[in-house]
GUDRENKOL-862890 format. One record per atom (N, C-alpha, C): residue in three letters; x, z, y. Coordinates in steps of 0.05 Angstrom, whole numbers, padded with zeros to 5 digits, always signed. Atoms other than C-alpha are relative to their C-alpha. Last residue first. Example, Ala and Ser with C-alpha at 12.3 -4.5 7.8 and 13.67 -1.06 7.14 Angstrom:
2
SER-00016-00001-00024;SER+00273+00143-00021;SER-00015+00014+00022;ALA+00018+00000-00024;ALA+00246+00156-00090;ALA+00018+00000+00024;
// end
This chain:
268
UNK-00003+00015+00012;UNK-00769-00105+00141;UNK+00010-00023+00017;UNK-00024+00011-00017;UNK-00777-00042+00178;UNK+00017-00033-00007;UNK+00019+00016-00033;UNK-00850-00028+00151;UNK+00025-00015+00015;UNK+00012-00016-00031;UNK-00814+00032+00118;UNK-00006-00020+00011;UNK+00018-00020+00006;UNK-00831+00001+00040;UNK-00002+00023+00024;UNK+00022+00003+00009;UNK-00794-00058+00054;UNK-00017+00014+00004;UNK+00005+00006-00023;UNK-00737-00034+00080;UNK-00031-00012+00002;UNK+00010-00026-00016;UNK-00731+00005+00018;UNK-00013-00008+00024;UNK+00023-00011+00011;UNK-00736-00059-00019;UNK-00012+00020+00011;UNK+00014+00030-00009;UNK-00680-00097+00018;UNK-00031+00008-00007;UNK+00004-00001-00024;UNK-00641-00035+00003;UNK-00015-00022+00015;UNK+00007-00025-00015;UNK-00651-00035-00057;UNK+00000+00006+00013;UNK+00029-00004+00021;UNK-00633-00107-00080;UNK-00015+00026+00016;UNK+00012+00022-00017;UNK-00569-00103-00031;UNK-00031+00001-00009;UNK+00023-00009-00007;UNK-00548-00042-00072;UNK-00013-00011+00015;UNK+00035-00002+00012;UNK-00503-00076-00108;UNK-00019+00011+00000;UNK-00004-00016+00024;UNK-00451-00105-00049;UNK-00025+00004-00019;UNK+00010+00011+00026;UNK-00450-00144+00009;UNK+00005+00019-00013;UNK-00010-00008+00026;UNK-00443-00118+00081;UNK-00011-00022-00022;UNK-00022+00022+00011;UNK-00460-00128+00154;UNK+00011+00006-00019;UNK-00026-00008+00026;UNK-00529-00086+00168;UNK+00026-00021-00007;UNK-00015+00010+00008;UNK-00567-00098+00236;UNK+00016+00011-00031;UNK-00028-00012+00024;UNK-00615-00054+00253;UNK+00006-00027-00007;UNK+00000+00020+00025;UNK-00669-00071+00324;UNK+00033+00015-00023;UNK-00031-00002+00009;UNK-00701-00026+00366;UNK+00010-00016-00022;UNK-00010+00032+00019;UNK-00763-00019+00400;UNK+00026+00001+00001;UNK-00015+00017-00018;UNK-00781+00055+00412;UNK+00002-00021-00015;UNK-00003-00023-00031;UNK-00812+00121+00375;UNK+00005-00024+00025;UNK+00019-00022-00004;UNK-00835+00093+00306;UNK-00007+00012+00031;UNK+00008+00018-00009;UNK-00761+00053+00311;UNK-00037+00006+00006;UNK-00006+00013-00024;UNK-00727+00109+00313;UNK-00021-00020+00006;UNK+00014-00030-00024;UNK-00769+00145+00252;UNK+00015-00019+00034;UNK+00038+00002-00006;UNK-00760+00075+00221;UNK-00003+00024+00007;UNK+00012+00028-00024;UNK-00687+00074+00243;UNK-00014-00002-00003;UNK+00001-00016-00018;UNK-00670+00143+00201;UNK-00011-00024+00025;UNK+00025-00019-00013;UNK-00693+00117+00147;UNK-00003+00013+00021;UNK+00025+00004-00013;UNK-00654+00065+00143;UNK-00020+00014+00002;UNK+00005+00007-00018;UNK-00589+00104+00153;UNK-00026-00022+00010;UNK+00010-00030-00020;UNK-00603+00145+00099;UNK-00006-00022+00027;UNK+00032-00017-00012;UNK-00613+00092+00058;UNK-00001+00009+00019;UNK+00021+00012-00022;UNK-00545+00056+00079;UNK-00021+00005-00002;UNK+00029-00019+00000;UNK-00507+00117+00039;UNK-00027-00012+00027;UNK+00007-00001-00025;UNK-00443+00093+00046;UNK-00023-00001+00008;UNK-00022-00015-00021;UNK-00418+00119-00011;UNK-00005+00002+00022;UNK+00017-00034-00011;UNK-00488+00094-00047;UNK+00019+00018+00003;UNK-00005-00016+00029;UNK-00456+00022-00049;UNK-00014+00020+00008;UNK+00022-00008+00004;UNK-00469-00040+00004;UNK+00000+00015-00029;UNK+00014+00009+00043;UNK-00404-00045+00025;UNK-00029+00015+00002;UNK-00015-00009+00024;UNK-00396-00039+00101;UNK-00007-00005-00027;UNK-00018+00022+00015;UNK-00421-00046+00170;UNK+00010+00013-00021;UNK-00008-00008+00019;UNK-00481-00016+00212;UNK+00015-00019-00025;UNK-00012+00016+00032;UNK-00502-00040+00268;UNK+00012+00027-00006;UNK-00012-00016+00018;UNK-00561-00016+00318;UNK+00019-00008-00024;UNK-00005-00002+00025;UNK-00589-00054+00367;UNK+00025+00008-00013;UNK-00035-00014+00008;UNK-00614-00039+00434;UNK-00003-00016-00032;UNK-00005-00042+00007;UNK-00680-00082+00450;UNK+00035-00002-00015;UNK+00016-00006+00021;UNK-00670-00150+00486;UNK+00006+00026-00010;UNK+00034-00006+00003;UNK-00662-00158+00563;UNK-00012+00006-00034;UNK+00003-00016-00016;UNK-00583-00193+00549;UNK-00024+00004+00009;UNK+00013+00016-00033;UNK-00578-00224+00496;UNK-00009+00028+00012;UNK-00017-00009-00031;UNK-00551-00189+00441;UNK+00000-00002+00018;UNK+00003-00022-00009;UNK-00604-00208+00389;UNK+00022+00020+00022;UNK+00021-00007-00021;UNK-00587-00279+00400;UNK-00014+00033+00005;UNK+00024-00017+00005;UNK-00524-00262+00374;UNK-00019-00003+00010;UNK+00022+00024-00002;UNK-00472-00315+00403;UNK-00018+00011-00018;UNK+00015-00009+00023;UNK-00432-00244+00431;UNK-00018-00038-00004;UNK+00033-00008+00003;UNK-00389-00255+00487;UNK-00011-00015-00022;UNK+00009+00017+00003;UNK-00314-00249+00473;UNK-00031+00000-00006;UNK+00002+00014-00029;UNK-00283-00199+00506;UNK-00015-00021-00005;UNK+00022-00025-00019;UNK-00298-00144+00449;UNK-00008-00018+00020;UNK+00027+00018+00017;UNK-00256-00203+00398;UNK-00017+00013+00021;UNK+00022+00033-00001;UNK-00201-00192+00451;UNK-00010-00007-00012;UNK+00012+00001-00024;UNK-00213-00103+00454;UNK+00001-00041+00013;UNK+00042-00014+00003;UNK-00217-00107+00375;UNK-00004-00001+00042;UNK+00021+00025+00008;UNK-00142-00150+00373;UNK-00029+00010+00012;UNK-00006+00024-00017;UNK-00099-00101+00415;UNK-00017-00025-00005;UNK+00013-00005-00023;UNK-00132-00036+00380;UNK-00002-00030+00026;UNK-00013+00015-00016;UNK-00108-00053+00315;UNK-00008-00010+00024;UNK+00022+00012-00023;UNK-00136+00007+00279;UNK+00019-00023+00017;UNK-00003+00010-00025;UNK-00103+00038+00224;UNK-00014-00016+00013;UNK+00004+00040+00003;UNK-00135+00076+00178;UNK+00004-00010+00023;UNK+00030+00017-00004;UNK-00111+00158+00183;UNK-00006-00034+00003;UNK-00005+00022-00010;UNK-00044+00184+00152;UNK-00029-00016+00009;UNK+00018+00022-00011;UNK-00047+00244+00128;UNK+00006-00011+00017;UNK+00008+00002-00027;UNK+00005+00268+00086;UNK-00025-00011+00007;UNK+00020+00021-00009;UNK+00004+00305+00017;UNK+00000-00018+00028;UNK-00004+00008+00007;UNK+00057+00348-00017;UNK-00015-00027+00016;UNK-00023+00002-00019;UNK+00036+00402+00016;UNK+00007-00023-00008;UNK+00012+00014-00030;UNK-00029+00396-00020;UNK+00024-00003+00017;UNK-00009-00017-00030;UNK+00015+00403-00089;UNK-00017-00011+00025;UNK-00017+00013-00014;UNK-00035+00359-00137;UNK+00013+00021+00019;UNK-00013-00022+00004;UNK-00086+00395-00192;UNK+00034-00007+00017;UNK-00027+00000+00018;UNK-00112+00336-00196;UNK+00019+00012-00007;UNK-00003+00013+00028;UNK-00180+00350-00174;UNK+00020-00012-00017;UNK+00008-00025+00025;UNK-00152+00401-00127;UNK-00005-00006-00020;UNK-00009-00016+00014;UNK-00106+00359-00093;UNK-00008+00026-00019;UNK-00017-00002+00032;UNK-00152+00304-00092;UNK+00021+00008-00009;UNK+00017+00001+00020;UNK-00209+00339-00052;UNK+00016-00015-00025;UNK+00009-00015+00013;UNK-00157+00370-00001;UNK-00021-00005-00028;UNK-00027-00015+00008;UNK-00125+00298+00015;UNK-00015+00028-00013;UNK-00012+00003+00026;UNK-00192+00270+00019;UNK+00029+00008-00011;UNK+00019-00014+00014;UNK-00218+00326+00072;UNK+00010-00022-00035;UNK-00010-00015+00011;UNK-00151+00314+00109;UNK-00025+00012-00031;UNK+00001-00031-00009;UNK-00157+00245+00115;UNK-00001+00028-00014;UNK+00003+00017-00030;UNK-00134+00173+00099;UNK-00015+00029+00022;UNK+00025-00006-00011;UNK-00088+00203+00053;UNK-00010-00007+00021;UNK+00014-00009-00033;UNK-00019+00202+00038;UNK-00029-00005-00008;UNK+00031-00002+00010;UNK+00026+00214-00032;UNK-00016-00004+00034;UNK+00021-00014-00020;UNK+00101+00196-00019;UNK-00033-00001-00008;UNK-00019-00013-00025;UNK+00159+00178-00062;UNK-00015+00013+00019;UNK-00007+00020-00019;UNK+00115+00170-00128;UNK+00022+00012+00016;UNK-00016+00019-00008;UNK+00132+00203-00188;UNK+00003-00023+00018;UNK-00033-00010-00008;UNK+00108+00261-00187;UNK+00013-00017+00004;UNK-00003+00002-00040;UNK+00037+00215-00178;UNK+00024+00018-00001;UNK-00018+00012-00004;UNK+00048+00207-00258;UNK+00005-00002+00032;UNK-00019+00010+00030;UNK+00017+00256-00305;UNK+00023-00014+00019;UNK-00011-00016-00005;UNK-00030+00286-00247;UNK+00018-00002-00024;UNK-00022-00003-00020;UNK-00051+00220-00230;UNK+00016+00025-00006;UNK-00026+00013+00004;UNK-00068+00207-00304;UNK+00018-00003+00029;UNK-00013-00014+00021;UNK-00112+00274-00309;UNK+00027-00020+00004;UNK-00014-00030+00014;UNK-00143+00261-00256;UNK+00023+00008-00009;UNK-00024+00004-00013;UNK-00163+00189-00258;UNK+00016+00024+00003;UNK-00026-00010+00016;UNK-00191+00207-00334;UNK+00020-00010+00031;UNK-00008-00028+00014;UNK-00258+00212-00305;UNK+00022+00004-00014;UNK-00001-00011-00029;UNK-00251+00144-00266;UNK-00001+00026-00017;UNK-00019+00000-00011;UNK-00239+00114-00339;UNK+00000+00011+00034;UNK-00012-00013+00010;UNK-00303+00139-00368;UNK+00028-00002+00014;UNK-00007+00012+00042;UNK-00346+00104-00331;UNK+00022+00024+00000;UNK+00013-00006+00029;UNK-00397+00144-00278;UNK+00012-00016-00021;UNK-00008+00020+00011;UNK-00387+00105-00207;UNK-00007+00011-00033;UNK+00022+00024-00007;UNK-00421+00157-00170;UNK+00007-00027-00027;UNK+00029-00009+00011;UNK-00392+00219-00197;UNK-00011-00024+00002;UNK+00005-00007+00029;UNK-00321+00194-00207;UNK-00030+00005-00005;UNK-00004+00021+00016;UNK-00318+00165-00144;UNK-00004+00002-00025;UNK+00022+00021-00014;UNK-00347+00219-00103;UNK+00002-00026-00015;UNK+00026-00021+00018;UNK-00296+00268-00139;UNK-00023-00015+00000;UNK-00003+00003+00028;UNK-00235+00218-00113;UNK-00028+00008-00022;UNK-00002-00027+00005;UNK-00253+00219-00035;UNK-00004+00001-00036;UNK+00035-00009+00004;UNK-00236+00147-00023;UNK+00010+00036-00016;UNK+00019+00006-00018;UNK-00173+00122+00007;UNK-00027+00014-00004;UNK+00031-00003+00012;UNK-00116+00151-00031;UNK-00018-00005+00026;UNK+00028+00005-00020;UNK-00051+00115-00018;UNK-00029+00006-00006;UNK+00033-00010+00009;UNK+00003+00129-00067;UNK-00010-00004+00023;UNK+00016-00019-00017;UNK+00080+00102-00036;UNK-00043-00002-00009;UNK+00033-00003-00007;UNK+00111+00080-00086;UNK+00002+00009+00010;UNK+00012-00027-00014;UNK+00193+00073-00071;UNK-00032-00004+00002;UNK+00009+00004-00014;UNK+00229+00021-00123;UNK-00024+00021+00012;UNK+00000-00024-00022;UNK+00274+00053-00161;UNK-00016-00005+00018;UNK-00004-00004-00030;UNK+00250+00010-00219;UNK+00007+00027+00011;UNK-00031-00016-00010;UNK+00266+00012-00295;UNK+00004+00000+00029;UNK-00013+00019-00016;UNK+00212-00045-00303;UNK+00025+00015+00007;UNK+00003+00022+00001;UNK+00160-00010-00335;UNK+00029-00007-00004;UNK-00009-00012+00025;UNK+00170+00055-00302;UNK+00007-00028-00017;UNK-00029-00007-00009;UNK+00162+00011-00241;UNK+00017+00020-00024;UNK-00024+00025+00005;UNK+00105-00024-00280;UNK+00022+00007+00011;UNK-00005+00016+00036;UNK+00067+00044-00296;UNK+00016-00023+00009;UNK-00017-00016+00021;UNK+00076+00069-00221;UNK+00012-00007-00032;UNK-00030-00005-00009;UNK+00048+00016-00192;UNK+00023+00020-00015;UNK-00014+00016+00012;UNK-00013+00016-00241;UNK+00032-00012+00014;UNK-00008+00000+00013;UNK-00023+00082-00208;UNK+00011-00025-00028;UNK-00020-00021+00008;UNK-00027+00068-00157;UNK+00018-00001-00018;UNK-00024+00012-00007;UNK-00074+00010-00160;UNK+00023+00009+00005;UNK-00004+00012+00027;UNK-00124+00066-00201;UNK+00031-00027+00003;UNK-00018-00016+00017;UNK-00113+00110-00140;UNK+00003-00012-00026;UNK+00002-00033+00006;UNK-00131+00065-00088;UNK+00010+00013-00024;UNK+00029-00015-00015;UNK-00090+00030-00050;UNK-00019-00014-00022;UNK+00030+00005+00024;UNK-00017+00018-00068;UNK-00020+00014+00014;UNK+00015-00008-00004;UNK+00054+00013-00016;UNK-00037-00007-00015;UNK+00018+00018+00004;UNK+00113-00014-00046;UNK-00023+00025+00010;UNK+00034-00013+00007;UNK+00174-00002-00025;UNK-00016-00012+00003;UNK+00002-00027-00002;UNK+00241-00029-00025;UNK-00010+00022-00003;UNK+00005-00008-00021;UNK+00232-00088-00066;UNK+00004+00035+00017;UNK-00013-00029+00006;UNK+00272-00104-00129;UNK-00010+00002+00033;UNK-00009+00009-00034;UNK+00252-00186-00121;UNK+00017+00031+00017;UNK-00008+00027-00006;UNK+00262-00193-00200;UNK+00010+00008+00034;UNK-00024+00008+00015;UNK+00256-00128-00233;UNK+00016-00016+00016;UNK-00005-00019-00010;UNK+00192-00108-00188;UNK+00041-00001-00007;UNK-00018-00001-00030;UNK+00166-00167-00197;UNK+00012+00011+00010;UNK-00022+00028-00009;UNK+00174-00173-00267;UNK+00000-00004+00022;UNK-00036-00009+00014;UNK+00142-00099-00270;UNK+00014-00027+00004;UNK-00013-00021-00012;UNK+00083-00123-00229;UNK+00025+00003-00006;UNK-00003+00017-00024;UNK+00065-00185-00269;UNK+00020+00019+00018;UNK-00020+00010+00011;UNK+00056-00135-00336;UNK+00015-00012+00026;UNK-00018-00009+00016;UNK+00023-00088-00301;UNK+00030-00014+00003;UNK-00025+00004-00001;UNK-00031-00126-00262;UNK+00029+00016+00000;UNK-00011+00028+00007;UNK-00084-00138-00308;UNK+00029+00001+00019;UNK-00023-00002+00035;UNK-00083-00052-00313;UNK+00002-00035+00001;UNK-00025-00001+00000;UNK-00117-00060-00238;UNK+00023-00005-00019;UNK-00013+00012-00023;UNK-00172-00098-00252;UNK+00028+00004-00001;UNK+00004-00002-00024;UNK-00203-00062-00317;UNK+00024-00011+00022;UNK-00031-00003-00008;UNK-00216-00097-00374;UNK+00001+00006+00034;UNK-00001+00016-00012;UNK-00279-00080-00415;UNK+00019+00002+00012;UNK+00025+00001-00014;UNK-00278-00034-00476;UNK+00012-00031+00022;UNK+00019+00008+00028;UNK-00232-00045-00546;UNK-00033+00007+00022;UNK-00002+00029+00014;UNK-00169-00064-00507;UNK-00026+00000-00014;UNK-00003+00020-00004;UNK-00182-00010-00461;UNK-00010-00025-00009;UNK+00024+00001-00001;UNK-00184+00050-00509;UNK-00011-00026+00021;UNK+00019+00006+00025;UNK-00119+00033-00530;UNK-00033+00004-00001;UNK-00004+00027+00008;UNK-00091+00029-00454;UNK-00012-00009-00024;UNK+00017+00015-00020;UNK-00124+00101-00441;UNK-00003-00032-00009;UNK+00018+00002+00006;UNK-00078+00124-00495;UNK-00031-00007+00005;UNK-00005+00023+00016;UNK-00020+00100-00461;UNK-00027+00005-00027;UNK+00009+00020-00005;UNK-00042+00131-00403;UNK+00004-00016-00021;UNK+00033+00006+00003;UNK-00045+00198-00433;UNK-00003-00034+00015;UNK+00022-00018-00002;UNK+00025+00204-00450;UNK-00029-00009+00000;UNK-00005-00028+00009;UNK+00089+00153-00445;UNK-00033+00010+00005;UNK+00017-00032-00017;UNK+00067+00088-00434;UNK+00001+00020-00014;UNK-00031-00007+00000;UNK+00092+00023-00483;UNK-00001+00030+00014;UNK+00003-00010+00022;UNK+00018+00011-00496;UNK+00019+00008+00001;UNK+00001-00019-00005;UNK+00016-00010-00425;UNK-00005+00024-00022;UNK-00020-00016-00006;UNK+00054-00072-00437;UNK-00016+00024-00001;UNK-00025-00008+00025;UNK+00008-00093-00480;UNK+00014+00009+00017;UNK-00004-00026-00001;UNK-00055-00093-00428;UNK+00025+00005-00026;UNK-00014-00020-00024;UNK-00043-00156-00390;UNK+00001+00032-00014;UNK-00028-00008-00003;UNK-00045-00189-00463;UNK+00005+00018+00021;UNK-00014-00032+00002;UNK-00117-00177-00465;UNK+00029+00001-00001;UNK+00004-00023+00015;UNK-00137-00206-00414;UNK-00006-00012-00034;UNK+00023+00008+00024;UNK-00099-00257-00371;UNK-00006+00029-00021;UNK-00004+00011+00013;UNK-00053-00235-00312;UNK-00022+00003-00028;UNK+00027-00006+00020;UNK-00073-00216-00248;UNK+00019-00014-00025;UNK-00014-00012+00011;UNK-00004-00213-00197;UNK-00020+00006-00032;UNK+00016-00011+00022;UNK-00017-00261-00150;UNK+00010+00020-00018;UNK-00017+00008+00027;UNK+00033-00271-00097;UNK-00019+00019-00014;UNK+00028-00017+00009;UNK+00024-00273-00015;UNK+00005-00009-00032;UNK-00003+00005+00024;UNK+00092-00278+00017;UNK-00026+00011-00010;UNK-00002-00016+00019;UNK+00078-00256+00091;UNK+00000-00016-00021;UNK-00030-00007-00003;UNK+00103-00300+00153;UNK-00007+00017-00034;UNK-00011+00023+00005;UNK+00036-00336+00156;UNK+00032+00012-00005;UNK-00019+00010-00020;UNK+00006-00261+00171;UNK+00013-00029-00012;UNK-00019-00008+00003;UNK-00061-00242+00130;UNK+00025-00013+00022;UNK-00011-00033-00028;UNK-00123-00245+00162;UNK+00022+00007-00011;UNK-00006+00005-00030;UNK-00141-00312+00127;UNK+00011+00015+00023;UNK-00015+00011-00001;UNK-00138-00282+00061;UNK+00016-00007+00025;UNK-00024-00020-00016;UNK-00187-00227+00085;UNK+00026-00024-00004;UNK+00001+00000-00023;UNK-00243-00280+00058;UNK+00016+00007+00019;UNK+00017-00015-00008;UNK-00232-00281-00017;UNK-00001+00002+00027;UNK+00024+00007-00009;UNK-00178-00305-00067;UNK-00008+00021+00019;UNK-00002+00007-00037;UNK-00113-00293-00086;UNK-00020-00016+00007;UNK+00009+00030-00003;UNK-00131-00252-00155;UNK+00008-00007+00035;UNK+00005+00010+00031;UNK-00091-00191-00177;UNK-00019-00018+00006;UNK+00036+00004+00001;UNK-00064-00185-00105;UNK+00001-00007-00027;UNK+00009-00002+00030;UNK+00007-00164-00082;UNK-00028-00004+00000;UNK+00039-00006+00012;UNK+00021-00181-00011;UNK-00011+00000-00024;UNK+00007+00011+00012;UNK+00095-00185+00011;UNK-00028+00013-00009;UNK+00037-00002+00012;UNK+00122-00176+00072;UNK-00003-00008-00020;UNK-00003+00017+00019;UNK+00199-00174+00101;UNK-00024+00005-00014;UNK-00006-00005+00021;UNK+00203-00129+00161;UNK-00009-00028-00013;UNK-00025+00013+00016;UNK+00208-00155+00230;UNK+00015+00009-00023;UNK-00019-00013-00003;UNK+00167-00113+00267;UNK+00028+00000-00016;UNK+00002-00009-00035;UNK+00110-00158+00279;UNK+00031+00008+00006;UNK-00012+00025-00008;UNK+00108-00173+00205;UNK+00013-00006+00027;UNK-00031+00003+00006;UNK+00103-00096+00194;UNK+00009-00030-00002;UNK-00010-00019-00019;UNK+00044-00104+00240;UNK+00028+00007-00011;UNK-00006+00010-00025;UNK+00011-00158+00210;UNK+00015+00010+00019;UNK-00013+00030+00003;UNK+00018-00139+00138;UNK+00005-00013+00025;UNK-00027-00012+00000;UNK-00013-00061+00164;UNK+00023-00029-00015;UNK-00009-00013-00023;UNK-00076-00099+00190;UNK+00030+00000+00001;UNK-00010+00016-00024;UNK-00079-00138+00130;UNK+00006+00003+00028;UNK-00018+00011+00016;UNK-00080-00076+00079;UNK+00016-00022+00023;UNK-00029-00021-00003;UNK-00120-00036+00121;UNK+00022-00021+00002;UNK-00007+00007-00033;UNK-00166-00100+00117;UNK+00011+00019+00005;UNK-00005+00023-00002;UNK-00174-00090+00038;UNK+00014-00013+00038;UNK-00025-00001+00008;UNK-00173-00021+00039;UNK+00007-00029+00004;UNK-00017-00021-00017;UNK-00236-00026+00077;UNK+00028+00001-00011;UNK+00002-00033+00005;UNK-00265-00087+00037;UNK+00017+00017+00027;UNK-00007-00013-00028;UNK-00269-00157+00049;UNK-00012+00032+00001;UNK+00037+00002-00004;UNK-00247-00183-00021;UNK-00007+00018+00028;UNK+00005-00028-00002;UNK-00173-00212-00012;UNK-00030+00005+00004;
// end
């Protein structure tokens, strides 16, 4: 699993319905990546990627606008979720789970397509994590500008729609033209019992030591969602004023540019 926010949702909420003596399984279109390890030994973990371009035939089968999505596809680059389709539907056939919970709206909705697929009853539950409009502007391909149109084709047919809050619940029932009632929120769980015994465990940071200046973290993908300019600019006016140290814990592709900016406030 790549170590993302949805991504550690994901293992949080695997540990906790393991806890409570449900039956787990962990869909992944590759089983790779760091979060692995944070999954539960009790959960079924089970690839689901399958080779391009066959992964996208089944989705030629697709009633409406996704199935014309699928032909534009095969003749651009292959996107993640659509590899796992085909895989999906034969699992869905095979282990006929109760529900399945997807995150974000493109893994959704490739839930949806293999339970159609697959003649399932099985219960999606939609999970929108990111504020939809913000995705479409930033990211800029063509297939995020048709999420829209293909949630509002096929999210009727999940069992439940949630949200990690209310401002993304209101921003993708308008861009989809989605009932808001229709929506819950459900905020990112927090597994409060672990974070206060990692908290207990003193820091082998030499910047943590005790007598050295405050410092300042900041964690997450390095994208322009989370808008780590701002926050270096705001630590060379801090730091201008006081000694202080920034931390960042992320990867992503604004590493380059931000390594540059930092550069250019002296904060390097």
């Amino acid at each position: 699993m790549e170590a993302g926010g949805i991504q550690r949702v994901f293992a949080t909420l695997a540990r906790a319905f393991v806890a409570r003596g449900l039956d787990v399984d962990v869909l992944l279109v590759s089983k790779r990546g760091e979060l692995l390890g944070e999954l539960p030994r009790e959960a079924r973990v089970l690839g689901v990627g399958a080779p391009w371009p066959l992964a996208v035939r089944p989705l030629l089968a697709l009633p409406g606008a996704a199935r014309g999505v699928a032909w534009r596809w095969l003749a651009t680059r292959r996107p993640r979720p659509a590899e796992s389709v085909a895989k999906l539907a034969r699992y869905f056939a095979e282990a006929k789970p109760a529900a399945l919970l997807a995150s974000p709206t493109s893994a959704s909705l490739a839930a949806l397509w293999a339970a159609h697929l697959a003649r399932s009853d099985v219960r999606v539950i939609a999970r929108e994590a990111n504020t939809l409009s913000r995705q479409i502007e930033e990211r800029g391909e063509w297939y995020h500008a048709r999420l829209p149109e293909l949630a509002r084709e096929w999210y009727p047919r999940a069992a439940r729609v949630i949200a990690v809050s209310d401002g993304v619940a209101d921003d993708f029932a308008r861009l989809a033209r989605y009932p808001r009632e229709r929506i819950t929120t459900i905020h990112s769980p927090v597994d409060a019992a672990r974070l206060r015994e990692l908290a207990a465990q003193p820091p082998d940071e030499p910047w943590l030591a005790p007598g050295e200046p405050p410092v300042v973290l900041g964690v997450g993908r390095l994208v322009p969602a989370k808008s780590f300019a701002t926050l270096l600019r705001a630590f060379a006016q801090l730091r201008a004023r006081r000694p202080a140290r920034l931390v960042l814990l992320g990867e992503g592709p604004e590493r380059a540019q931000l390594e540059a900016l930092a550069r250019e406030l002296g904060i390097e």
